[in-house]
VOBA-1610 file (N, C-alpha, C; in pm, whole numbers, padded with zeros to 5 digits, always signed):
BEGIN
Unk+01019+00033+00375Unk+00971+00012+00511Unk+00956+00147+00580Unk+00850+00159+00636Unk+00838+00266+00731Unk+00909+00290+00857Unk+01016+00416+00858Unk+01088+00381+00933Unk+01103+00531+01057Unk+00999+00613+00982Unk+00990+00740+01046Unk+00867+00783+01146Unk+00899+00784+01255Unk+00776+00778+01367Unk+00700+00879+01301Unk+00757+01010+01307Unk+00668+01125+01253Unk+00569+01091+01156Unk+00617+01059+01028Unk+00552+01043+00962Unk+00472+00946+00924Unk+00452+00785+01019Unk+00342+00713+01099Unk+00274+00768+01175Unk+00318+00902+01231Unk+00199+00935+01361Unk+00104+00995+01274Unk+00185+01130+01169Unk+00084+01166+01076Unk-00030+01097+01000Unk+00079+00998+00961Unk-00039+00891+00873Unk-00143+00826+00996Unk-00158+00771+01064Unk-00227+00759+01175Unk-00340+00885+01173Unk-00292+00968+01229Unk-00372+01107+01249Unk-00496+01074+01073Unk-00378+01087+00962Unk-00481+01103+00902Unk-00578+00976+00855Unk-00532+00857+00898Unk-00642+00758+00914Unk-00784+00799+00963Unk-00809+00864+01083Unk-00859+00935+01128Unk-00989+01060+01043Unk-00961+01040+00923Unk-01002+01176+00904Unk-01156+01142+00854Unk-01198+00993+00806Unk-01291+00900+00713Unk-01395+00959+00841Unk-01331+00840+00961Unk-01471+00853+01046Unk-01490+00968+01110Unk-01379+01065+01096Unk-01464+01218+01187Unk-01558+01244+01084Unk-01499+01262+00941Unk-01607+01310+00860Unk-01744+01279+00823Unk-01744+01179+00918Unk-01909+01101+00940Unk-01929+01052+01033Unk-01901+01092+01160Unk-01942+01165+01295Unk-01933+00997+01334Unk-01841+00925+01321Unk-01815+00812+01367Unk-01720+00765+01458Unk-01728+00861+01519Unk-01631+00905+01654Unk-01710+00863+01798Unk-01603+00798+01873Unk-01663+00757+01991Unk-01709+00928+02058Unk-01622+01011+02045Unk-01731+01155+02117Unk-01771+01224+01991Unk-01895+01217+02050Unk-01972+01292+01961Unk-02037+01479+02004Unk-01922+01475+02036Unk-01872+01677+02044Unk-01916+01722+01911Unk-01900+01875+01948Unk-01941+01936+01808Unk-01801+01968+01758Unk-01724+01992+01799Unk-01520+02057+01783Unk-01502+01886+01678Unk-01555+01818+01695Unk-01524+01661+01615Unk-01562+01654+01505Unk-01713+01788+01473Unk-01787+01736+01343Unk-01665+01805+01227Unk-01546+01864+01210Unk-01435+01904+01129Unk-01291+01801+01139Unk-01257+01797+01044Unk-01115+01746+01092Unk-01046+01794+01100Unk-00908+01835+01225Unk-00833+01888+01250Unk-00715+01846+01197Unk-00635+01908+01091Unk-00532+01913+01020Unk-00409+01827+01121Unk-00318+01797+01085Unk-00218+01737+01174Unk-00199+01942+01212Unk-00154+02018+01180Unk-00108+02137+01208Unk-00197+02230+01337Unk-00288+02167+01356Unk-00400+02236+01392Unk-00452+02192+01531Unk-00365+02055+01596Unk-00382+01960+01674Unk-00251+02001+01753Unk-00328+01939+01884Unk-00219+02035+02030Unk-00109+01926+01996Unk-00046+01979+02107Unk+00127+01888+02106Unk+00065+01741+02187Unk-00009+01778+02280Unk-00093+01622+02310Unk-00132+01504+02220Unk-00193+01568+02148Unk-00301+01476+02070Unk-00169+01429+02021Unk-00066+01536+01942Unk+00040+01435+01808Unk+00122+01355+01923Unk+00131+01387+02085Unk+00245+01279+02101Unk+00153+01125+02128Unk+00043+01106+02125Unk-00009+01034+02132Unk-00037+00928+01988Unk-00013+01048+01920Unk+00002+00929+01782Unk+00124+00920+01757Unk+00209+00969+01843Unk+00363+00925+01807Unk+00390+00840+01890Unk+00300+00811+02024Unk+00306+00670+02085Unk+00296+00597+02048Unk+00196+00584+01968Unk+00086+00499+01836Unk+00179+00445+01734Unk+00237+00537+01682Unk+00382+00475+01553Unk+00483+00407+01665Unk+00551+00440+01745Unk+00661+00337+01799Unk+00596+00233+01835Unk+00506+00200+01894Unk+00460+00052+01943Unk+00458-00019+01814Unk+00401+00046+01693Unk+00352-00009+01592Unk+00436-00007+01489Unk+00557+00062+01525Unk+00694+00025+01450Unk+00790-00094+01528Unk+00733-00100+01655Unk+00824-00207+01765Unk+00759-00323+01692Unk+00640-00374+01733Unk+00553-00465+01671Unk+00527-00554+01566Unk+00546-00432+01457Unk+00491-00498+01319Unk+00611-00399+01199Unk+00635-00555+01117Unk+00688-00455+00992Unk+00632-00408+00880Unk+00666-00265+00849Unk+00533-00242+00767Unk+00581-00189+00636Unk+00552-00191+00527Unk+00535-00084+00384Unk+00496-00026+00345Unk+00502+00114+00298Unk+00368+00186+00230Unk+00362+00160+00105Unk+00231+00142+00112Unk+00200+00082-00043Unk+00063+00267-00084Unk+00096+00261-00192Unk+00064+00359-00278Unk-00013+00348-00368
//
């Protein structure tokens, strides 16, 4: 069971990476046409996907499957 916010926010983040790479992004900026590494992304953006993992660790139980 997934039990580590961090590393849901990451995975999240890198959910993310399919549709930047084919400009399937609600903004269509030019800073969007790359994907930004989890490392590479302000402290904003990650606490926002660390909002993203607790709701979605409150919510739902989950597994990583491999």
């Amino acid at each position: 069971m997934i039990n580590s916010v961090e590393k849901l926010a990451q995975d999240l983040h890198e959910a993310g990476r399919e549709a930047v790479e084919k400009a399937m992004v609600v903004a269509k900026l030019p800073q969007y046409r790359r994907f930004l590494e989890w490392d590479e992304i302000d402290e904003d953006a990650k606490e926002g996907r660390r909002i993203q993992a607790c709701w979605l660790l409150k919510h739902y139980r989950m597994e990583r499957r491999v």
